[in-house]
C-alpha positions, 0 to 999 in steps of 0.5 A, a space after each residue: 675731718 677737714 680734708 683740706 689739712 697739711 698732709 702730716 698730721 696724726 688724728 686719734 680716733 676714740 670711737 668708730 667714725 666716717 672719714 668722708 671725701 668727695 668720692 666716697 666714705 673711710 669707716 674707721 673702727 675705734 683705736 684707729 689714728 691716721 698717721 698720713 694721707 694723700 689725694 691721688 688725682 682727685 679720684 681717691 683719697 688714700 690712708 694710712 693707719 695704725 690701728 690697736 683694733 678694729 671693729 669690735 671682734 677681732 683684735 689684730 694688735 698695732 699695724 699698719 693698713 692701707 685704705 682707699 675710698 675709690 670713685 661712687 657708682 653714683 659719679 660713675 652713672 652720671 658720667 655720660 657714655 661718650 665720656 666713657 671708655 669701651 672695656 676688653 669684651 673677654 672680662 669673665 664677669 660681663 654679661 649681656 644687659 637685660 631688655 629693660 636695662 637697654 631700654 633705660 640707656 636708649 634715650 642717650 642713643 636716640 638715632 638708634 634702633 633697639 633689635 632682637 635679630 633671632 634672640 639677639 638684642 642689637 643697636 642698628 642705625 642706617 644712613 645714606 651715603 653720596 656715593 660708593 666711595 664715600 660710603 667706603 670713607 664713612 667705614 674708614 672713620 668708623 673704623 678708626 673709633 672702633 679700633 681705639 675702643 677695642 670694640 667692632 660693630 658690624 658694617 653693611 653697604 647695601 645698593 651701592 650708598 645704604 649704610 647700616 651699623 649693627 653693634 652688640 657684643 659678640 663675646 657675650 650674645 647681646 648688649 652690654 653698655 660697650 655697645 651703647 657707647 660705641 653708638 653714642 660716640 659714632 653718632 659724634 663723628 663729624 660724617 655729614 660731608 659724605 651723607 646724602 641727605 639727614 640721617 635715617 634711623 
């Protein structure tokens, strides 16, 4: 189906058939009619359907349904981690990620270092500072990110102008992707006039 249609339009289907979109794929059983449908941001195409039966077994009679194809985990994966958004690190279904899954995401934080400190993988990454102070600014504009991200990376001033960050997810014990892009948007931060010399791993 053209997808580029007018908005008012009933199509009937006499066979099971994909509705594709760019985000994904409507499998409509047959006796299926599209009555309306209408993009929503671009991100998902939603339908409404009369449907005398669908799939092959059960025959619900005519009535109206709402489908809605949403945004493919194949776009979600490309998108890149400071295009991403951290999420409340207290869902029930988040878990720390697996060695390996950290290993696969390290290349987009390369100034980092991957950790176990006592069982408990890490992202860890220090820089030197010009003085004191400018350490304490350098934890200022950190901070800033990590309250709009809703996650908080532990922050070490040592001797005075040696800053480390050591980011995981409390909630869980370990990595989860949060960590990964909180990392790569602190590595966006424009920090170099309170650096004393180029950042060290």
């Amino acid at each position: 189906m053209n997808m580029q249609q007018p908005r008012n339009l009933f199509t009937y289907f006499s066979r099971i058939v994909q509705l594709r979109t760019a985000e994904g794929v409507l499998r409509l059983g047959g006796g299926a009619a599209v009555t309306r449908w209408s993009p929503a941001g671009g991100a998902a195409l939603f339908a409404t359907v009369t449907a005398d039966r669908l799939g092959t077994k059960n025959d619900f009679g005519k009535r109206k349904i709402s489908l809605c194809s949403t945004r493919s985990e194949a776009t979600e994966k490309k998108k890149s981690l400071t295009d991403k958004k951290c999420v409340p690190c207290n869902l029930k279904e988040l878990r720390p990620m697996s060695e390996g899954a950290a290993h696969t995401l390290m290349p987009q934080v390369a100034e980092w270092n991957l950790v176990n400190d006592d069982g408990v993988m890490k992202l860890r990454r220090s820089w030197t500072v010009k003085t004191f102070t400018k350490g304490l600014e350098f934890f200022r504009v950190v901070a800033v990110l990590a309250e709009s991200e809703g996650h908080h990376p532990d922050l070490h001033l040592v001797g005075w102008n040696n800053v480390t960050i050591e980011i995981w997810t409390h909630a869980v014990g370990g990595l989860t992707e949060n960590d990964f892009i909180l990392a790569a948007k602190i590595d966006k931060l424009d920090v170099l006039n309170l650096l004393r010399r180029k950042p060290t791993d």
